[in-house]
C-alpha positions as CSV (number, residue, x, y, z in Angstrom):
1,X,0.0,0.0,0.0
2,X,1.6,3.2,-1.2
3,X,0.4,5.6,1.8
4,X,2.3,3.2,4.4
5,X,5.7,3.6,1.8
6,X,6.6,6.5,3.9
7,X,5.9,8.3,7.5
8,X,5.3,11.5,5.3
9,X,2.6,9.8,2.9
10,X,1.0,8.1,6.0
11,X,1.1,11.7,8.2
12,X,-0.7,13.1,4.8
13,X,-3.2,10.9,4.5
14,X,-4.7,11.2,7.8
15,X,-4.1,15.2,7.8
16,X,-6.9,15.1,5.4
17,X,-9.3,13.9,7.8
18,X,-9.5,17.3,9.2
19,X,-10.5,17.3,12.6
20,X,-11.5,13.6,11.9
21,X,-7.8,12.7,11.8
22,X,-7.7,11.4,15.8
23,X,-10.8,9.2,14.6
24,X,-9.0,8.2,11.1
25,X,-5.8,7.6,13.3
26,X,-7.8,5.3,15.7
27,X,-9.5,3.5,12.9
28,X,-6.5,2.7,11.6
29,X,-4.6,1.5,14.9
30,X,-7.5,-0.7,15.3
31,X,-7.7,-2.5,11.7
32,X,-4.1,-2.8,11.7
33,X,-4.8,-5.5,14.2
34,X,-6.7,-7.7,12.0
35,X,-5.8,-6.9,8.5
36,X,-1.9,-8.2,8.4
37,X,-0.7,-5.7,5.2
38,X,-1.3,-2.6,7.3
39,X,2.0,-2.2,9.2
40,X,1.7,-1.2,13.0
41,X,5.1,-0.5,13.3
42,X,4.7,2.6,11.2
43,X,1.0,3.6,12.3
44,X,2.1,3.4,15.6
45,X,5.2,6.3,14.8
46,X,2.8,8.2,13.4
47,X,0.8,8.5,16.0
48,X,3.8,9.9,18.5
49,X,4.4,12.1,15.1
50,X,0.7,13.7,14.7
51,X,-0.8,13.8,18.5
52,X,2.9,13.3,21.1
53,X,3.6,10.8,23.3
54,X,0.7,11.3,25.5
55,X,-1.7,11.7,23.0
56,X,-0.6,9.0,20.4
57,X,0.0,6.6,22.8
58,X,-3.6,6.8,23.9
59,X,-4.8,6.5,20.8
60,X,-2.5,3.5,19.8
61,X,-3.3,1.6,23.3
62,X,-7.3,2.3,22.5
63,X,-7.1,1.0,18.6
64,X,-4.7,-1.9,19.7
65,X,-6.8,-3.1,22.7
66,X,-9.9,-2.8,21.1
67,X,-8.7,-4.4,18.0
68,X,-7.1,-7.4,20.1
69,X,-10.2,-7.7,22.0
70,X,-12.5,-7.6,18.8
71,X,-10.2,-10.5,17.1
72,X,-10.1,-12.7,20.3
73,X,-13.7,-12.5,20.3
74,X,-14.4,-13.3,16.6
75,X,-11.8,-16.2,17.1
76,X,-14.1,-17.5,19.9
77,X,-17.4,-17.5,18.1
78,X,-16.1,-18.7,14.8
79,X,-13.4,-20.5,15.7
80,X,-10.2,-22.4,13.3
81,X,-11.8,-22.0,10.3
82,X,-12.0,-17.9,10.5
83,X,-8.7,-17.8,12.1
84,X,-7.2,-19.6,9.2
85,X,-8.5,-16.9,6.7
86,X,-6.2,-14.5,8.8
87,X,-3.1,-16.2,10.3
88,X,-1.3,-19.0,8.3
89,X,-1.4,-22.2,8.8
90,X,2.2,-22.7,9.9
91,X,1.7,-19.8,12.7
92,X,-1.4,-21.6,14.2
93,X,0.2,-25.0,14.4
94,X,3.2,-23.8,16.3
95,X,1.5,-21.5,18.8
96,X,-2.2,-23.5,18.9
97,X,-2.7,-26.3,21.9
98,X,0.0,-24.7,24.5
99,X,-0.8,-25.9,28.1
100,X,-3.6,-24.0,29.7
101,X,-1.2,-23.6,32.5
102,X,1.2,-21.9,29.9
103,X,-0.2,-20.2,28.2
104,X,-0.8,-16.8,29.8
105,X,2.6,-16.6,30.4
106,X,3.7,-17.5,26.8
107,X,1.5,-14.8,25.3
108,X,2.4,-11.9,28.4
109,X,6.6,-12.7,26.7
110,X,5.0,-12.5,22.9
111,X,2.8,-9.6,23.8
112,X,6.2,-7.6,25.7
113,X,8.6,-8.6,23.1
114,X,9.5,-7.4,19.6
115,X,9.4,-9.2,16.2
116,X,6.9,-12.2,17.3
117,X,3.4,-12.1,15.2
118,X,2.1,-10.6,17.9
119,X,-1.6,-9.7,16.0
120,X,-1.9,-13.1,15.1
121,X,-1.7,-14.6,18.7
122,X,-4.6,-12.6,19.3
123,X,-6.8,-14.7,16.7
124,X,-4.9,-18.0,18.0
125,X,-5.5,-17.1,21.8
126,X,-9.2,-17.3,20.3
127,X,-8.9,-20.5,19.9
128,X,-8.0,-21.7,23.3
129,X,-10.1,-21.7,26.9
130,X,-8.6,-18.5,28.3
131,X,-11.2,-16.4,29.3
132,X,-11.7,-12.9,27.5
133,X,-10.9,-10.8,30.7
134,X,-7.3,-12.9,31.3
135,X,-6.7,-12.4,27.7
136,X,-7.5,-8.4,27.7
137,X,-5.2,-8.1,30.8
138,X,-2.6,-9.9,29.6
139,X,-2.9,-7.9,26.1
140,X,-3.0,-4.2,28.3
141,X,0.0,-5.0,30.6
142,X,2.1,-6.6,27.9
143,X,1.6,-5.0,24.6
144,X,0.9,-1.4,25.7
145,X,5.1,-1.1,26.6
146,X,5.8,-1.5,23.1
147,X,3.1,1.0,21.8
148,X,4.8,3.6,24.0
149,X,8.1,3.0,22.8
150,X,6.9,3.3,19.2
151,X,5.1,6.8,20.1
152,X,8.2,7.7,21.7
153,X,10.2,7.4,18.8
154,X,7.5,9.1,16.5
155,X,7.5,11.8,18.3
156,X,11.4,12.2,18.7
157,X,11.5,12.0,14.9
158,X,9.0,14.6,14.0
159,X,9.2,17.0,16.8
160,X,13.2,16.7,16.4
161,X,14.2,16.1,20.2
162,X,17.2,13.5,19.9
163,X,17.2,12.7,23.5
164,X,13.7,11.0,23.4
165,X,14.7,9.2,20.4
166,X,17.7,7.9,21.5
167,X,15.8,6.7,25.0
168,X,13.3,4.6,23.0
169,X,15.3,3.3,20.8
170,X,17.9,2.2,23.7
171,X,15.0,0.5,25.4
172,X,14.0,-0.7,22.7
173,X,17.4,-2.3,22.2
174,X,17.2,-3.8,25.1
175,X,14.0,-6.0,25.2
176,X,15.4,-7.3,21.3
177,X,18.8,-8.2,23.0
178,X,17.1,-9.9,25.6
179,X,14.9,-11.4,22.7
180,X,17.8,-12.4,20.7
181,X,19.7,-14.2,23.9
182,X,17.0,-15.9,24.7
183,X,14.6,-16.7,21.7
184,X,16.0,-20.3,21.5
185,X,14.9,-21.1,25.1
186,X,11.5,-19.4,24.5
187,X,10.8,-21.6,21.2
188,X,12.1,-24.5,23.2
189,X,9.3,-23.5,25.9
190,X,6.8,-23.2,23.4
191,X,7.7,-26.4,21.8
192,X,8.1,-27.9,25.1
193,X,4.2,-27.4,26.1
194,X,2.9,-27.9,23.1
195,X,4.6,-31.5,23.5
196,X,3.1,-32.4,26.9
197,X,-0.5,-31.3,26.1
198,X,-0.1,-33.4,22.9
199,X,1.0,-36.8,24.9
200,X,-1.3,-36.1,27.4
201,X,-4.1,-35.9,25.0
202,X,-2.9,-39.1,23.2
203,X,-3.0,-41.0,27.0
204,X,-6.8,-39.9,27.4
205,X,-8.7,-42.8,25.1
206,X,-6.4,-45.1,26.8
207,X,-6.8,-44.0,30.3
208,X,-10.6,-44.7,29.6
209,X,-10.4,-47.7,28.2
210,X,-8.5,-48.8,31.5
């Protein structure tokens, strides 16, 4: 899509909105969340560019929560099938049937950290028992860090104030170095409880027949 090319083409397209650009920017934040071609990372520095820190991180936090909560939901009524228009098939099988036990804490560390499909584990989360107000918990205290650094940044481009740039992107930094030193144990985690709830699925039939 040529207005996401660039921050300027994006920042002009929703100046055109008028007054209505806070709604358009909302809008946006929100369907970014369930159509995968819209990319956050760039909607969300635009909305530190157009509205501050503050501002654009309200707006982000409202349009990604909403739009988390909306695709959990339609996940839980209409279940694989839907989710399958949405998410590939190779993401769903390797983050689908994680322990119940596991599970909130494997989506709080995909949720807080960069570069994991982190709007597809909202449809995939769908699919599981966890109840809607664990999932929109888990969604607000994990995913709402990484919209404020994004906002941070935004705004340290457009408003041309180095030290906030350099602050987000140093924390920034950090949670992908902690990312990349440990991304083989998390997979290994994932993997690891995926595993169990698979064996003890396959003991159940027999366990009855005893």
């Amino acid at each position: 899509m040529e207005i996401f090319s660039t921050l300027d083409s994006l920042q002009n397209f929703l100046l055109q909105f008028g007054i209505w650009t806070p709604l358009a920017f909302f809008i946006l934040q929100l369907l970014q969340i369930i159509i995968a071609p819209i990319p956050g990372g760039t909607v969300g520095l635009i909305g530190g560019a157009l509205f501050g820190t503050v501002g654009g991180f309200l707006l982000s936090a409202s349009g990604t929560l909403i739009g988390s909560a909306i695709v959990f939901l339609l996940a839980k009524r209409f279940g694989r099938p839907f989710v399958l228009k949405f998410a590939s098939s190779k993401v769903v099988e390797k983050y689908d049937n994680i322990e119940d036990s596991k599970l909130n804490i494997v989506l709080f560390l995909i949720f807080l950290f960069p570069l994991f499909p982190d709007d597809m584990l909202c449809f995939i989360a769908g699919l599981s028992t966890m109840p809607f107000k664990t999932f929109l918990v888990i969604a607000t205290l994990a995913r709402c860090p990484s919209v404020f650094i994004n906002n941070m940044v935004g705004a340290g481009i457009m408003d041309d104030t180095p030290t906030q740039f350099i602050i987000a992107v140093s924390i920034y930094a950090v949670f992908a170095l902690i990312l990349f030193l440990n991304r083989k144990r998390l997979d290994t985690y994932i993997h690891q409880s995926k595993k169990r709830k698979d064996a003890n699925s396959n003991q159940e039939p027999h366990d009855k027949e005893l």
